[in-house]
C-alpha positions in Angstrom: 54.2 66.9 52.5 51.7 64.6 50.7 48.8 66.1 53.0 49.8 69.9 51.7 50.2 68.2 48.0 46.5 67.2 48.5 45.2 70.1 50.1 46.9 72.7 47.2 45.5 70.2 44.5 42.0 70.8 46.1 42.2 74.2 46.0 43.6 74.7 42.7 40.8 71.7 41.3 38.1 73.9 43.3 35.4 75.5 41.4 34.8 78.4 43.9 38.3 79.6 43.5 38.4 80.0 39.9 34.9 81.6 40.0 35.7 84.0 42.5 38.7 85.3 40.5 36.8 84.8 37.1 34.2 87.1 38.7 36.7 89.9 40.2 38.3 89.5 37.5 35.4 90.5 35.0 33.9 93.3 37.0 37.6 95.3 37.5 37.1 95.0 33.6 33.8 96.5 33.7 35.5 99.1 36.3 38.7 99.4 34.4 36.5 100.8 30.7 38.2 97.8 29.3 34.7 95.9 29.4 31.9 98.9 28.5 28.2 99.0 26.9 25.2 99.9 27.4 24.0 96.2 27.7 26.8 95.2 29.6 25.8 97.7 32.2 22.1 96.8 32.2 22.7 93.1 32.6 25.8 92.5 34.6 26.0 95.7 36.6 23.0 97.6 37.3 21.7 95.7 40.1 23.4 93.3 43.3 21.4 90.6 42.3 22.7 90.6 38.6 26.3 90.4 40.4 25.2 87.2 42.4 24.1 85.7 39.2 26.7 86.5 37.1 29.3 85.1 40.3 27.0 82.1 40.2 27.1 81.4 37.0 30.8 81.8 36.6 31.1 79.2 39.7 29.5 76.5 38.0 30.9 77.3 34.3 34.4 76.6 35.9 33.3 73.6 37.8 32.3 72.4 33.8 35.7 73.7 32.6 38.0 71.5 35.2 35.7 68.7 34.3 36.4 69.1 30.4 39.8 69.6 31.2 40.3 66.4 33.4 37.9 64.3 30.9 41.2 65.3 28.0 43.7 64.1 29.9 41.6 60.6 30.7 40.9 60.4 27.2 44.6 60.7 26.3 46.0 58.4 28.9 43.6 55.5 27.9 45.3 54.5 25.1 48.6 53.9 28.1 48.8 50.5 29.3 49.0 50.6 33.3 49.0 46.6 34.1 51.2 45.3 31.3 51.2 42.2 29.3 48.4 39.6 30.0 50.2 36.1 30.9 49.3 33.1 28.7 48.5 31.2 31.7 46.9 33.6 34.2 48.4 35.1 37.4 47.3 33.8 40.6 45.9 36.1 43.3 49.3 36.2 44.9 50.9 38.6 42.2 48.2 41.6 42.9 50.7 43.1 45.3 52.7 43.4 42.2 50.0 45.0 40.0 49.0 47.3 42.8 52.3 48.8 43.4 52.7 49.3 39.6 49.5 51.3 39.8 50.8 53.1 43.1 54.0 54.7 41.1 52.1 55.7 38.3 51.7 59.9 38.6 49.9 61.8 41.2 47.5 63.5 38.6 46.4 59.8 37.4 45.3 58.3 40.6 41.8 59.5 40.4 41.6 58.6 37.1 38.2 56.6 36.5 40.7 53.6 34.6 43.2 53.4 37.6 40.6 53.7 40.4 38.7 50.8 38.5 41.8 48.6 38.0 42.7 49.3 41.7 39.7 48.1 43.0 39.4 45.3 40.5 42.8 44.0 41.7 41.8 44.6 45.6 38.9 42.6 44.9 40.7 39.5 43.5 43.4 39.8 46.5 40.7 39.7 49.0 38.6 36.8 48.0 42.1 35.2 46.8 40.5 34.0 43.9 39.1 35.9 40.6 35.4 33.9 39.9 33.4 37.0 40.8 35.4 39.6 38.9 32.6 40.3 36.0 30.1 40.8 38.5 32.4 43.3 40.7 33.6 45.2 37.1 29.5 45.8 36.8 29.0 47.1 40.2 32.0 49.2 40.0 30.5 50.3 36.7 27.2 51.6 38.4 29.2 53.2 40.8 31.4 55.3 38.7 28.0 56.5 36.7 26.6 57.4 40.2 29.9 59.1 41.2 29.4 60.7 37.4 25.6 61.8 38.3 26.9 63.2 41.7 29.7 65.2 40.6 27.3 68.0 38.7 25.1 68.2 41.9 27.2 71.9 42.3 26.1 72.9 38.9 22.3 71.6 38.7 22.0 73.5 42.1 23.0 76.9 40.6 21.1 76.4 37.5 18.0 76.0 39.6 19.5 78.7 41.7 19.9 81.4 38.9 16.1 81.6 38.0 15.4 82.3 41.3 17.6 85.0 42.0 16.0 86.3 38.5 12.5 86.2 39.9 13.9 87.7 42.7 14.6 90.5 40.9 11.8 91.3 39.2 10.1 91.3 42.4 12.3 93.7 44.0 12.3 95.8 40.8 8.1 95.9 40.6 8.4 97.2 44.5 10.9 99.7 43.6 8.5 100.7 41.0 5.3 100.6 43.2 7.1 102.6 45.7 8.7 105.5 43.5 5.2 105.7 41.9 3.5 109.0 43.5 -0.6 109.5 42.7 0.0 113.2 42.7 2.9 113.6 40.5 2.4 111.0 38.0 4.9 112.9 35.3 7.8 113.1 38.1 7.7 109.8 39.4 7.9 108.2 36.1 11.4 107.9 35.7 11.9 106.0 39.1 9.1 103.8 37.7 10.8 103.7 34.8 14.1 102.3 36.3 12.0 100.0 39.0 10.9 98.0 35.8 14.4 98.2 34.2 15.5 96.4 37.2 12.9 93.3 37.1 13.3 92.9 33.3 16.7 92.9 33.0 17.6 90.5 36.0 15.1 87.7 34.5 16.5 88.3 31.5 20.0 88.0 32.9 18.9 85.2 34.7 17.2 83.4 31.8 20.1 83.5 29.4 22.5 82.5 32.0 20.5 79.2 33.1 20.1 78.0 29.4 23.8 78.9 28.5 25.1 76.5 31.8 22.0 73.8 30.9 23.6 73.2 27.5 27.1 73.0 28.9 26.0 70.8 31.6 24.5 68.2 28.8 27.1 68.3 26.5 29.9 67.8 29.1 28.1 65.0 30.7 27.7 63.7 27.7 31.4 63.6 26.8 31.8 62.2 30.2 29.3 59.1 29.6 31.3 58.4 26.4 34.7 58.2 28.5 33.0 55.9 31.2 32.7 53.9 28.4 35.3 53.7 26.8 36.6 53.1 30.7 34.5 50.2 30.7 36.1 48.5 27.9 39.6 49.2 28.5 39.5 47.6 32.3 37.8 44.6 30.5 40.2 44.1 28.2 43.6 44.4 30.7 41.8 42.3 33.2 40.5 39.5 30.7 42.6 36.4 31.1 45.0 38.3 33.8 43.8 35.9 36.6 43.6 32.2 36.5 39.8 31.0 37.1 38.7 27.6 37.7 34.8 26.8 37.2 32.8 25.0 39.5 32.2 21.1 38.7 33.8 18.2 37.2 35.3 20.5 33.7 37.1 22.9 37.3 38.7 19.8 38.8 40.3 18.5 35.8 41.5 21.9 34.2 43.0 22.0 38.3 44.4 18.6 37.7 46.2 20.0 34.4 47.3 23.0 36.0 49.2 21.0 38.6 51.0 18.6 36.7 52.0 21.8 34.2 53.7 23.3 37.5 55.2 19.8 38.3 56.1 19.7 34.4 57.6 23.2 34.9 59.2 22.4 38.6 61.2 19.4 36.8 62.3 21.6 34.2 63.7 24.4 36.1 65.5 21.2 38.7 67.4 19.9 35.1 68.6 23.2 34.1 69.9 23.8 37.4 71.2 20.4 37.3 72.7 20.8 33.8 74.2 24.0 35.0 75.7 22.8 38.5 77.6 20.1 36.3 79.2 22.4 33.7 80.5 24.5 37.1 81.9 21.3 38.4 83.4 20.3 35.3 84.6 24.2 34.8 86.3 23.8 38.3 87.9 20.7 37.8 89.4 21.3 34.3 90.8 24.7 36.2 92.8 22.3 38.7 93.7 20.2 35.9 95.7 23.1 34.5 96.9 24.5 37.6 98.3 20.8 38.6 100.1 20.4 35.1 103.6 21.1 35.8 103.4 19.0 39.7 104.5 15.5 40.3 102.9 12.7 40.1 102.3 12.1 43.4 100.9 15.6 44.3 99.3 15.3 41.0 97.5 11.9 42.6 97.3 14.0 46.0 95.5 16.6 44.6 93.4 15.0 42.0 92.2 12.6 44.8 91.3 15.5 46.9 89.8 17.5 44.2 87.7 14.3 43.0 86.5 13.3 46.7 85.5 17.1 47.4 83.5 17.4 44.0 81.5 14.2 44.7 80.9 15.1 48.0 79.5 18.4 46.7 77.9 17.3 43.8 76.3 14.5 46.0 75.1 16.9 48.2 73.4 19.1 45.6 71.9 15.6 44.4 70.3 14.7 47.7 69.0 19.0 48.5 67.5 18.8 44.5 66.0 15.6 45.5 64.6 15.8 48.5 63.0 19.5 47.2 61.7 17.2 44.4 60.2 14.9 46.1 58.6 17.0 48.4 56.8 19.2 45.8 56.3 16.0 43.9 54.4 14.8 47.2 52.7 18.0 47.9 51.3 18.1 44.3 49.9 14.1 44.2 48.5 15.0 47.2 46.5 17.7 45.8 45.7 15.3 42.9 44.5 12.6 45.5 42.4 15.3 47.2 41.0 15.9 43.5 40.4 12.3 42.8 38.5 11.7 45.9 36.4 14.8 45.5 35.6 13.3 42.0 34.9 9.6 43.6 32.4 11.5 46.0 30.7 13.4 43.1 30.2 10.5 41.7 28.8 8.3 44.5 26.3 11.2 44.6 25.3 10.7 41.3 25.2 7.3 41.1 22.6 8.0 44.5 20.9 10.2 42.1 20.3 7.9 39.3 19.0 4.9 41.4 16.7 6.9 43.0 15.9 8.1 39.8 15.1 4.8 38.7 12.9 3.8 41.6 10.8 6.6 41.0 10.6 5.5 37.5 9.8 1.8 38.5 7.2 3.2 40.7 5.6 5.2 38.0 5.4 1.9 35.9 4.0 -0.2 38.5 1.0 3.0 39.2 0.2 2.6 35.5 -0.2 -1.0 35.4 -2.3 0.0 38.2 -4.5 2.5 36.1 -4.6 0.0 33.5 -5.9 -3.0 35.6 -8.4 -0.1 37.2 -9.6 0.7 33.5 -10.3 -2.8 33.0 -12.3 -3.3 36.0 -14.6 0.0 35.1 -15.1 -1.4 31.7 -16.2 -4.6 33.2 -18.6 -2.7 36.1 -20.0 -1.0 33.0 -20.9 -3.9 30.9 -22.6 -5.6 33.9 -24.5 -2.1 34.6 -25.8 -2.2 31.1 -27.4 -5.6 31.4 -28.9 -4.3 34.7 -32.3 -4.4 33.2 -32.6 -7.9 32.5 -31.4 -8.6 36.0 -34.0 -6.0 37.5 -37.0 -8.5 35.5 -35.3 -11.6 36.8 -35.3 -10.1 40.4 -39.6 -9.3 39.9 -40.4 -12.9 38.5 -38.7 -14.6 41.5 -40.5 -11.9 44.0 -43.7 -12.7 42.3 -43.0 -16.8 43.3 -42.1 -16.1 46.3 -45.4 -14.1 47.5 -47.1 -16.8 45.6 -45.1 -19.7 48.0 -45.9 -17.7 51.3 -49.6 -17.0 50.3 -50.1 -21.3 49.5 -48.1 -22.0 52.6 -50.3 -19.4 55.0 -54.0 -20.1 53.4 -53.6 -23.7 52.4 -54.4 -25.2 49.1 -55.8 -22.3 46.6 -57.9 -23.7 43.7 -56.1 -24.6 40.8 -57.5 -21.8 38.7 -56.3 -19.1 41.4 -53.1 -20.9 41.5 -53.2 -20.6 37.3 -54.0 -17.1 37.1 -51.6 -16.2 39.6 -49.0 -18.0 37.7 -50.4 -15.8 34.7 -49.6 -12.7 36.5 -45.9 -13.9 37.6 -45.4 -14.6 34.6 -46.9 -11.3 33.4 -44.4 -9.3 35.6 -41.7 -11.0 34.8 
């Protein structure tokens, strides 16, 4: 049944069918008288290719009309709300199933709406990663995909508009051969009327063709337009029933603790919902017992005692019952829940350690960069000095001359003996000179 449901919706959706009859339909007018002219005739029905055109044409201005259509009924379900109320804390992943079966029973004619095919895949998403973190980012890509989805869906009609021109050019080329071909050399006069029509022919199918391409190029932007506008206004509406639906804990220390809180506002909650039941499992008790009280009125004492006794023992046997189930539950969740809290602590204790790691290596680095100054400054220190000693090189080159001079002046007395004592003067004068 829901196969034939889809396959009559496709056929009554399809923009070949309502072409097709729009067509028929307007030629048994043209047939019928009812639709009559002289420029009706030349432009719709004086040639097979002006019939093509005009089915064409009529093809993709009903694939334009079911769009408009289906855009005004998006438009007026948006303002609907499909999810319901956001929850002040934030539903975990668990509840999609819930969300997803209240999109499944909304209508048949909404499911391929772009709002409920975005929520639907929004709420997929979060129920396969378990976890919402990532839901901006898929809400963009499921964005882009609905605009390429929009860019795709007018493929039909920008194929027909490119189509139309050529079957215009198509006939004026048949019409110039029909000309050429009725033309006769001899009898110019008497051909002139098939040449005549020939022409008609190529004219009038451009023509057609023209008008028709610019008529379908202005109702292609305009509805596309309109259709931008809704994938808008899509946009924002999925933002704003999905924002704060799902709980979402950041990464770091700021994710841990808002976990922390989280837990002990289910523990707080937990308790709370234990002492109502408590509360309420006490007024029963006291309910019953008040009712045997005043069913036991008009006994004896001693099956007054009897019965009282037996009433009593069964009612703390119950009630002590109930105590040890409510606290044993208690005590496990308690213990489940400190243990996620432990789990949480030592996670912190190990981001820690790794800091602390962090910042002593930190600090090494930095004593190191202190100790490469020094370094730099003791190395400064020692240039300056080499400097100062290279700028007094000159006196040192004079000293290093004089004490040459006396030494060629020892090894020439010690090799020739003793030199006179003017030689030994003047050769003192010209140490003394160089130096």
């Amino acid at each position: 049944m829901i196969k034939w449901n889809k396959l009559l919706r496709g056929v009554v959706r399809s923009p070949f069918v309502w072409g097709v009859l729009a067509s028929v339909w307007f030629y048994k007018m043209i047939d019928s008288g009812a639709l009559s002219g002289e420029t009706i005739e030349r432009y719709f029905a004086s040639h097979p290719v002006e019939y093509a055109a005009t089915t064409m044409f009529l093809i993709a201005l009903a694939a334009l009309v079911i769009k408009a259509v289906d855009m005004v009924g998006q438009y007026a379900a948006l303002a609907e709300p499909v999810l319901g109320p956001v929850s002040r804390t934030g539903r975990s992943a668990e509840d999609c199933d819930a969300m997803l079966r209240r999109l499944d029973q909304l209508p048949s004619r909404r499911q391929d709406d772009y709002l409920t095919r975005r929520l639907r895949e929004a709420v997929e998403h979060v129920r396969r990663r378990g976890a919402a973190d990532t839901l901006d980012e898929h809400l963009k890509y499921l964005a882009d995909l609905d605009a390429e989805r929009l860019h795709s869906g007018y493929a039909l009609v920008r194929v027909i508009i490119w189509a139309i021109p050529i079957l215009g050019f198509l006939g004026t080329v048949i019409g110039i051969t029909m000309a050429i071909a009725n033309l006769s050399p001899g009898a110019v006069e008497d051909s002139l009327p098939q040449v005549i029509t020939g022409l008609s022919v190529a004219f009038a199918t451009t023509t057609q063709a023209l008008v028709l391409s610019i008529v379908l190029m202005f109702a292609q932007y305009f509805t596309s337009q309109k259709e931008n506008a809704l994938l808008a206004e899509v946009d924002a509406r999925a933002a704003a029933q999905l924002q704060g639906r799902f709980e979402q804990i950041p990464d770091g220390p700021d994710g841990q603790l808002l976990a922390v809180r989280r837990m002990a506002e289910t523990v707080v909650e937990v308790t709370e919902r234990l002492v109502e039941r408590q509360v309420e499992l006490w007024q029963a008790s006291m309910q019953a017992a008040e009712k045997r009280w005043a069913g036991l009125a008009d006994a004896t004492g001693e099956q007054v005692q009897k019965v009282l006794s037996g009433a009593l023992s069964e009612s703390l046997k119950a009630h002590a019952e109930q105590l040890g189930t409510a606290e044993r539950s208690i005590a496990q969740q308690n213990h489940q829940h400190w243990h996620q809290v432990q789990q949480t602590q030592v996670q912190n204790t190990q981001a820690m350690a790794a800091l602390q790691a962090a910042i002593a290596k930190q600090a090494e680095v930095f004593h190191r960069t202190l100790q490469a100054v020094g370094e730099v400054t003791r190395l400064e220190d020692t240039l300056n000095r080499n400097l100062a000693a290279l700028a007094g090189a000159k006196n040192f080159e004079q000293t290093v001359m004089s004490l040459a001079a006396a030494i060629h002046l020892l090894n020439a007395r010690l090799t020739d003996g003793p030199a006179p004592a003017a030689q030994i003067q003047l050769q003192g004068n010209k140490s003394t000179q160089a130096a």
